[in-house]
N, C-alpha and C positions, 0 to 999 in steps of 0.2 A: 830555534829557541828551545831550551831543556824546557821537561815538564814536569808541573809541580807533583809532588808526591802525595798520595790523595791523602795524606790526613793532615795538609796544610792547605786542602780545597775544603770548603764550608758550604753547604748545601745549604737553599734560600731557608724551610723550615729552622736550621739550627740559625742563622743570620738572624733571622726573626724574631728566634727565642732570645739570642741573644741583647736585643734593642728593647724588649718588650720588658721596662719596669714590670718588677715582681709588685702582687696585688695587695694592698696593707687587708687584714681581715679583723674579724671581730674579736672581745674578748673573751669569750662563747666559743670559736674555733680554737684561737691557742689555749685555751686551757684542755680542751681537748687534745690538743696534738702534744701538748705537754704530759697531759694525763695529770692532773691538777684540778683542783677547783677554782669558778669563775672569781671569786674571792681572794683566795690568797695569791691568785696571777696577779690580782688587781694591787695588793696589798704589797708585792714586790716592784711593780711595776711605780706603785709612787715612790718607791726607795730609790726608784734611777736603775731598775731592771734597763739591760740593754738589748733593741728592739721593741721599745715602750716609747710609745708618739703618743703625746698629753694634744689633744684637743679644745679649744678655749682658754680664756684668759683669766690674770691672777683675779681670783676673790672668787671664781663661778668655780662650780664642780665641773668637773675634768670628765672627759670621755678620753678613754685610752684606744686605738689603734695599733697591731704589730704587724710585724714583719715574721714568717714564720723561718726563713733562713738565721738571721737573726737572732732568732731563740734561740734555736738549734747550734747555732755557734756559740756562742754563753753560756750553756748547758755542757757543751761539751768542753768547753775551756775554761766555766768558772769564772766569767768574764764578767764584769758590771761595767757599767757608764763610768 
């Protein structure tokens, strides 16, 4: 049997990472990682910012959750919901 060529063998740690849902964070981190304020993240993030998860239902006030991949793709593409 040929053998595979090691960088189509996957080691269990990158397996892992790979399965392992990225962690939604707060909106106190991504403004940070954006380098923003908690405000105006927030401020886009009701506009239909993409990587912006609304928490709660219509009529209550909203908690936002992100994604920092997410961001970081949108930012770099200009990208909206």
């Amino acid at each position: 049997m040929p053998m595979q060529p090691d960088f189509l063998t996957v080691g269990e740690p990158l397996r892992r990472a790979m399965t392992t849902p990225e962690p939604f964070v707060s909106a106190a981190e991504a403004a940070k990682f954006l380098s923003i304020s908690r405000r105006h993240l927030l401020q886009l993030a009701r506009r239909g910012l993409k990587g912006a998860y609304a928490l709660g239902s219509a009529g209550q006030r909203k908690t936002y959750i992100f994604r920092l991949s997410e961001l970081a793709a949108t930012v770099a593409g200009g990208v909206r919901k």
